[in-house]
N, C-alpha and C positions, 0 to 999 in steps of 0.2 A: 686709539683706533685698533690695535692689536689685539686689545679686550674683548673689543666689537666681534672682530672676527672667529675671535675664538667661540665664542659665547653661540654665535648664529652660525650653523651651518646651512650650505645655501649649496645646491647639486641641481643638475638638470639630468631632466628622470625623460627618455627618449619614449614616447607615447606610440611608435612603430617607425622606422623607417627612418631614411636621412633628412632633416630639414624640418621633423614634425617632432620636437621637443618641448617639453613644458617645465620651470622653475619647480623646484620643490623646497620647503626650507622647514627645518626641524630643531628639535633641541630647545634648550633655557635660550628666553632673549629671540625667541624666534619673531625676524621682524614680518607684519601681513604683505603682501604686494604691492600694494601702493607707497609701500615705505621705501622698497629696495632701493630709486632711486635717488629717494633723499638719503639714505646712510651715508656713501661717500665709503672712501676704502677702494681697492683692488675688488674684496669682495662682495659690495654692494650688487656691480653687475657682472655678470659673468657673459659673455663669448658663447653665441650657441656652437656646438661643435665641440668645444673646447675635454669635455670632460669625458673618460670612457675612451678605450682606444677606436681606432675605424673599424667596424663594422661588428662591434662588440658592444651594443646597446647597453647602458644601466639598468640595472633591476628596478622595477617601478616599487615605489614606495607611497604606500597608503599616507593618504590627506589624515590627519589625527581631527575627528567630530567633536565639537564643543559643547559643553555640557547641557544648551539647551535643545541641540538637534538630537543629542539621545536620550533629552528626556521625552521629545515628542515622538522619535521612536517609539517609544516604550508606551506612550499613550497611544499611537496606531496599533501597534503590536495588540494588547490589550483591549484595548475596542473590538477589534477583529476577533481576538478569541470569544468576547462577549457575544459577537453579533452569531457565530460558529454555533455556540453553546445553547442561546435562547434559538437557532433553526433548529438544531438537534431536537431540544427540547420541544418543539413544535412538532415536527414528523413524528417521535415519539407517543406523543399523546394521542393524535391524532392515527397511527397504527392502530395503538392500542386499544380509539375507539370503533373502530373496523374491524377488528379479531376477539374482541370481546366475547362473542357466545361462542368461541372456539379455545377460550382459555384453559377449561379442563384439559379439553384434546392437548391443546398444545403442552399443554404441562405435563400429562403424561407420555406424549413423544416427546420430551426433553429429556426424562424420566429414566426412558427406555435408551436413546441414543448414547446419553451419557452412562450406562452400565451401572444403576446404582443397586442393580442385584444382578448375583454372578449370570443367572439365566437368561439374562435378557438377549448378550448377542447372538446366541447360541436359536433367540425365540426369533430375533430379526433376521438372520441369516436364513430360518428355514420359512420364513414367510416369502420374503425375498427369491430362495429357490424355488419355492413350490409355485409361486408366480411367474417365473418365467419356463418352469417345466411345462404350464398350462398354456404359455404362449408358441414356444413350441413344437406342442403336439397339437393345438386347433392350426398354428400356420395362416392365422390371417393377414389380408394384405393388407399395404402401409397405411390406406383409406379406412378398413374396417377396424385397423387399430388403433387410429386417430380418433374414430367418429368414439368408438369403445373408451378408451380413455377420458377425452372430454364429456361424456356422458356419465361416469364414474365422476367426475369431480361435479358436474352440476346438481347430484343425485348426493351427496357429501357437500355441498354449498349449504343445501333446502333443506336438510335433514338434520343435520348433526347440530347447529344451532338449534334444534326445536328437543333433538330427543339427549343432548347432552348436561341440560340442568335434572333432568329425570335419573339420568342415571347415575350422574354424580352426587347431584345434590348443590343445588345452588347456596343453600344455608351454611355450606359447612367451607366456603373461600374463606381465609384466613387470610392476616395479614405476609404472613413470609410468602403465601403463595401470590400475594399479589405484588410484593416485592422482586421473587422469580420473575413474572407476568412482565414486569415493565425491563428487568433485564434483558430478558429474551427479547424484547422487543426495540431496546434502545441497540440491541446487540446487531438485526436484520434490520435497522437505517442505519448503521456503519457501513455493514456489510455490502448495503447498495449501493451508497457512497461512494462505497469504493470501487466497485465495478464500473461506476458512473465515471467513476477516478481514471482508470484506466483506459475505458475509452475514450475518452475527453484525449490521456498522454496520446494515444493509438492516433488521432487525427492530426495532433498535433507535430508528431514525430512525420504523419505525411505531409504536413506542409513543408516542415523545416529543413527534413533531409529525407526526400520522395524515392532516392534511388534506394538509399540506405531500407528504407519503409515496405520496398516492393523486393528485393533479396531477403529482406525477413520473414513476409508474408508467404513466397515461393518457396522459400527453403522449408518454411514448419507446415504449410499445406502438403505439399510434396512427401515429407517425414509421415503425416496423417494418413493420405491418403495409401501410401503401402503398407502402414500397418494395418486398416482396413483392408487390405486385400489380401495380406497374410494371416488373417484371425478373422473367423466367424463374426458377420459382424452383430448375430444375436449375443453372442458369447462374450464379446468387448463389451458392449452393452451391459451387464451381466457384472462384468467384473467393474467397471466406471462406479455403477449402480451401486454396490456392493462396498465400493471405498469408502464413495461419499456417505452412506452411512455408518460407516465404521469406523471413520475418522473421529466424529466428535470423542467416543467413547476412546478410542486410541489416543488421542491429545488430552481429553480428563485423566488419562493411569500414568503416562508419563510416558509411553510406549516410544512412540515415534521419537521424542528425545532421547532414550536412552538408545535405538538403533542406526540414528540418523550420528548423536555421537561415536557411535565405537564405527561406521563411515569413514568419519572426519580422521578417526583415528589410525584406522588403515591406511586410508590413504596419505595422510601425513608422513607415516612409516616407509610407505612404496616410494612414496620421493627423498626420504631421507635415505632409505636404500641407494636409490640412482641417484645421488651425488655423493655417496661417496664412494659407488663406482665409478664415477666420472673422474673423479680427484684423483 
């Protein structure tokens, strides 16, 4: 019986609170639950209470899964990535056949964004200024800017599919470009995914902790809102405008990683400074 005991360890793992304990038993010779009280022994059953001083809960110890619940695991798991994959794959194609007579364009704004000649930021940036130098100096209002805007893009909808194999050349799409074509495109259904992602978390964080949800919202609205009233808010504009395209090209050369590390690395130093002033 000594062997017994040895062989099964047997603990009760305090699941919260006094009175609300649950058997755990581990190790070689571990007997199932239904066994414990045929074993016999001192430690067949154990005394709720007994184990862990008062009011010094046991550490909860993980149930160990048997090898056919992780194998089905693994077959949810996998499923799941399947079913993930074949949507992806669906939005995908499905983009791609919507922006189709937009693929030149697109490809050479990908072209341009990513810096694959030194002049390009240099040609984006002053397009980009001269565009809001034009805004400006007409000074029109939020309505005639709106109507202007959306009127530019339905005017670039109707047009640029009709006059873009003209001037590219429809005969001369190659396979690498069409390879690009479905990258860029698999890339802008991640991308919405993820915004889809975020606010999907965003409502979710108000259900589940509303107080927590609305000090977030206050605090970063609030944040927003003075820095709009300290900065022009053409000018903010302007500069927003001005990241977002010069991100992609800053994250193709490596830019942003190599200043965002020597960041890390300052500041690492500033703290490593104040503790050993502290010390």
């Amino acid at each position: 019986m000594a062997d017994d005991d040895n062989n099964s360890v047997c603990q009760l793992v305090r699941a919260g609170g006094a009175g609300n304990t649950r058997p755990f038993c581990g190790g070689e010779g571990a007997l199932p639950p239904r066994s414990w009280a045929r074993a016999g022994g001192p430690s067949a059953l154990l005394v709720l209470g007994e184990v862990g001083e008062p009011g010094l809960p046991a550490p909860q110890l993980p149930m160990a899964a048997s090898a056919p619940e992780l194998v089905n695991r693994r077959g949810v798991t996998s499923r799941r990535s399947g079913l993930l994959l074949k949507a992806l794959a669906a939005e995908t194609a499905s983009l791609e056949e919507q922006l189709q007579g937009w693929g030149e364009v697109i490809l050479m704004t990908d072209k341009v964004l990513r810096w694959e000649r030194a002049w390009f930021p240099l040609a984006l940036m002053s397009v980009v200024s001269f565009s809001f130098l034009m805004i400006y100096y007409l000074d029109p209002s939020v309505l005639s800017g709106v109507s202007c805007f959306v009127m530019f893009l339905c005017l670039a909808d109707y047009l640029v599919p009709a006059l873009a194999p003209r001037i590219f050349g429809s005969n001369k799409w190659t396979t690498e470009q069409q390879q690009r074509f479905h990258e860029i495109c698999s890339s802008l259904v991640k991308s919405r995914r993820r915004i889809v992602g975020w606010w999907k978390r965003l409502f979710t964080l108000k259900e589940e902790k509303p107080k927590m949800y609305f000090m977030t919202m206050l605090f970063s609205l609030a944040v927003i809102a003075w820095i709009g009233q300290q900065v022009h808010n053409l000018f903010l504009t302007y500069l927003i405008v001005s990241f977002l395209l010069l991100f992609p090209g800053l994250n193709q050369h490596g830019i942003i990683t190599k200043y965002v590390g020597m960041a890390k690395r300052e500041i690492n130093k500033l703290l490593k400074h104040k503790e050993k002033k502290n010390e």
